[in-house]
C-alpha positions as CSV (number, residue, x, y, z in Angstrom):
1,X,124.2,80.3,123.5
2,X,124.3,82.8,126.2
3,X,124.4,85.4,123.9
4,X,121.2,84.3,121.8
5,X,119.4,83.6,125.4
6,X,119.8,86.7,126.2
7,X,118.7,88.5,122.9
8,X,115.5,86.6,122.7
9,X,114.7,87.8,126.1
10,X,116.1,91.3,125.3
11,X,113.6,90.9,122.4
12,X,110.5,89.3,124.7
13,X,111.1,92.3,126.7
14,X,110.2,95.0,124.0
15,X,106.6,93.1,123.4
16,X,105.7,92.8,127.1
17,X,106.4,96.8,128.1
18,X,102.9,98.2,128.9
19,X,102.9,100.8,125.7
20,X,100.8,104.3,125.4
21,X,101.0,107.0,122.8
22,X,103.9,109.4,124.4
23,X,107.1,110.1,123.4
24,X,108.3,108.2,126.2
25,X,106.9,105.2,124.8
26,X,109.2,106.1,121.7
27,X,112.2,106.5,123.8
28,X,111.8,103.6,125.8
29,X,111.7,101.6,121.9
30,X,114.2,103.1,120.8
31,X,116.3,102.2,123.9
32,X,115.6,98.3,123.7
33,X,116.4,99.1,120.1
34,X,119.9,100.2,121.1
35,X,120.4,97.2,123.6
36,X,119.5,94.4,121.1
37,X,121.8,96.6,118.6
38,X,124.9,96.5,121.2
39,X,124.2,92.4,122.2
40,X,124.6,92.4,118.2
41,X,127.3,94.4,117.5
42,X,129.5,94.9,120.3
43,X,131.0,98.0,118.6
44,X,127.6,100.0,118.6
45,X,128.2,103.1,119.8
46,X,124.6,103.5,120.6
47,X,121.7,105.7,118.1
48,X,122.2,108.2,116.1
49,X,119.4,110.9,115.3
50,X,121.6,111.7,112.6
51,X,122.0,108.4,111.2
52,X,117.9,107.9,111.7
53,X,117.7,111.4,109.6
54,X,119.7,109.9,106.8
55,X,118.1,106.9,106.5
56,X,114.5,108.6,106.5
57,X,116.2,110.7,103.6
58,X,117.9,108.0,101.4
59,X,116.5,107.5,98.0
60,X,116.6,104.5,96.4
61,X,115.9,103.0,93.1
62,X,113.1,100.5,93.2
63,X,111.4,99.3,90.1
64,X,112.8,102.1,88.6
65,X,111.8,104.7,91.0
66,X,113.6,106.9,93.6
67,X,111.7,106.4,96.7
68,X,112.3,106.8,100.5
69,X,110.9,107.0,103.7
70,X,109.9,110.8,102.9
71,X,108.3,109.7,99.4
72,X,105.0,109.2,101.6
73,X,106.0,111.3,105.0
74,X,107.6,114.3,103.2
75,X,110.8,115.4,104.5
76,X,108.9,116.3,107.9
77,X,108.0,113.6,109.4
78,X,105.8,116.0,111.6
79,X,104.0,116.7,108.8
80,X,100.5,114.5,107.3
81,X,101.6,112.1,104.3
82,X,100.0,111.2,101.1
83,X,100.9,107.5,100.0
84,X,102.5,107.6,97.0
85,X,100.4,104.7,94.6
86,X,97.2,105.3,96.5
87,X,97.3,108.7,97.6
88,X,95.8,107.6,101.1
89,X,96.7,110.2,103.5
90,X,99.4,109.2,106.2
91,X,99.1,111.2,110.2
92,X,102.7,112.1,110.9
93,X,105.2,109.9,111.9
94,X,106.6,112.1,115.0
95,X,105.3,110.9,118.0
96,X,105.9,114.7,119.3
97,X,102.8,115.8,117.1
98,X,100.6,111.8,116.5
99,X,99.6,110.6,120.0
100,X,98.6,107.5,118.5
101,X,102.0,106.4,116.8
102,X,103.7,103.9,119.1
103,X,100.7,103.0,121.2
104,X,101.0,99.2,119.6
105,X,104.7,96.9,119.7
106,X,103.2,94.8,116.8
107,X,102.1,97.9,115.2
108,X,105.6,99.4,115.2
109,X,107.2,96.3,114.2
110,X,104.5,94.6,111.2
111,X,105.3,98.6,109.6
112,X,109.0,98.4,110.0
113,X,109.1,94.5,108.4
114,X,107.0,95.9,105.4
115,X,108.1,99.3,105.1
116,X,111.7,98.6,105.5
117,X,111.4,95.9,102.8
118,X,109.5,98.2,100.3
119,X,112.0,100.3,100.2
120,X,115.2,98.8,101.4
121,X,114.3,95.8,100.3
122,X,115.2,93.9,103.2
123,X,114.7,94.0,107.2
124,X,115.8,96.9,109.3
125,X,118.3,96.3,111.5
126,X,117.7,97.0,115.5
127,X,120.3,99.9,115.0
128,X,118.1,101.2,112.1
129,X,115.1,101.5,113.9
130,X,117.1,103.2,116.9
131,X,118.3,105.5,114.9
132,X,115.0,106.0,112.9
133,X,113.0,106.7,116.0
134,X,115.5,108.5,117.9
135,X,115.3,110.9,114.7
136,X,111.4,111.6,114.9
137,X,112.0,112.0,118.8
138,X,113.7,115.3,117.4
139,X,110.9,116.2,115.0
140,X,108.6,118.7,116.4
């Protein structure tokens, strides 16, 4: 119970952090990221970049397409995207080069719940999205 009461604050936490569009906005995510991660898993040996690199590369098959993250973001996430049905374009994902990514929590988190389960078809985990935005803190 301790545990749990200490996740969900872990987790109020993240939502009431004042939030502006810098990247350390997006290291200060991806921190709380790694804590609710750890209070998980006690075996997290924190975020990756590489990890978050991979998993922005991995293709799957959905509906009998490969598609990942970098099917709409291209393989630089510093780089404008073109959705791939619509062909609406996408500003960059790196906060290094799109002041406004990260400015909202409930931004960030409605387009991990329906990104991640487009194309993973499931949730993220909190070590996912650690490891996905300590990735794009590298991108330039």
């Amino acid at each position: 119970m301790k545990k749990l009461s200490f996740i969900l604050a872990t987790l109020l936490s993240i939502t009431a952090f004042s939030v502006h569009a810098d990247v350390d906005t997006a290291k200060k995510l991806a921190d709380k990221y790694a804590l609710i991660a750890k209070n998980i898993d006690p075996a997290s040996k924190g975020l990756s970049e590489e990890d978050g690199k991979n998993f922005f590369n991995r293709e799957l098959t959905i509906k009998g397409k490969q598609v990942a993250c970098a099917s709409c973001h291209t393989a630089n996430p510093a780089d404008n995207g073109k959705h791939m049905v619509t062909g609406k374009p996408i500003r960059p994902l790196a906060p290094a080069v799109n002041e406004k990514r990260f400015t909202s929590i409930d931004t960030v988190e409605k387009n991990f719940t329906k990104h991640c389960n487009d194309i993973i078809t499931r949730d993220c985990t909190a070590q996912e999205k650690g490891n996905f935005i300590a990735y794009l803190l590298t991108v330039k």
